[in-house]
C-alpha positions, 0 to 999 in steps of 0.5 A: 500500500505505499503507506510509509508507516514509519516515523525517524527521529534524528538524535544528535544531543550528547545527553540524548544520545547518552540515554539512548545507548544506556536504554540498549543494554548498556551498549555505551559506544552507541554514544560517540555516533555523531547522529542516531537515528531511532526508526519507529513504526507507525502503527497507528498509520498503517492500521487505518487501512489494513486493521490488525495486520497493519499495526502488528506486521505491515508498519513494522516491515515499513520501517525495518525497509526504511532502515535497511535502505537508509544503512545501505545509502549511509555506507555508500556515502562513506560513513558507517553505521550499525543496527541495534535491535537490542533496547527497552522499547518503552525507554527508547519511545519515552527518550524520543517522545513517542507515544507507545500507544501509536508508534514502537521503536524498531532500529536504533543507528548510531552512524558516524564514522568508523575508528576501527572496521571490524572483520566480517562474519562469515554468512550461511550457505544458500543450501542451510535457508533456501527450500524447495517447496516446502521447508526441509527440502532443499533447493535444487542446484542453479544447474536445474534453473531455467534461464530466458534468452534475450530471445526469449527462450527457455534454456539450460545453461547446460543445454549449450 
């Protein structure tokens, strides 16, 4: 639906900021960001149109595709940021000044720029999530897809 069910509030206070990284379990390095960003979902927004689903689901994945997409824009412009999922709710709401009866605080992002990259983990292979019709079946090989032509035609990439 194109709601945008999402609110973002920009955090740049020194006390603020200090608060917000006391709220996420302690994680006091949130602090030193130049700005966080505090992703909130917009239940109330989404509700409107799609009810229960709306305010439980949809507004949620509303401002989670924010976030992601702000990450991504954030790291392309050279900075760093980080998602921080772990918080007291009501705190972080009660620190930005929202209402928990309409909106809940989904992505905390401290973004500035890194003193330090850290390695990346290592990411599951395909296989270990990816299933074939059901869970527990795993996908078939990419030797078994069928790629399109630019002249439109099915084939194989073995079939040449």
């Amino acid at each position: 639906g194109n709601l945008q069910a999402y609110q973002v509030v920009v955090v740049r206070d020194p006390v603020q900021k200090t608060a917000i990284a006391e709220a996420a379990v302690h994680q006091s390095w949130i602090a030193t960001a130049s700005v966080i960003l505090v992703f909130l979902a917009d239940a109330e927004r989404s509700s409107r149109k799609y009810f229960d689903r709306g305010q439980r689901l949809y507004s949620i994945q509303d401002a989670t595709i924010a976030a992601t997409y702000t990450q991504l824009a954030i790291e392309a412009a050279g900075f760093s940021s980080c998602w921080v999922g772990a918080f007291h709710e009501n705190v972080i709401a009660q620190l930005v000044g929202a209402s928990t009866d309409v909106y809940r605080p989904v992505v905390v992002m401290p973004i500035g720029v890194a003193v330090e990259r850290h390695q990346r983990r290592g990411r599951r292979a395909i296989k270990d999530f990816v299933h074939h019709g059901q869970v527990g079946i795993s996908a078939p090989s990419s030797s078994h897809m069928k790629r399109r032509s630019k002249t439109g035609n099915s084939s194989n990439e073995d079939e040449e």
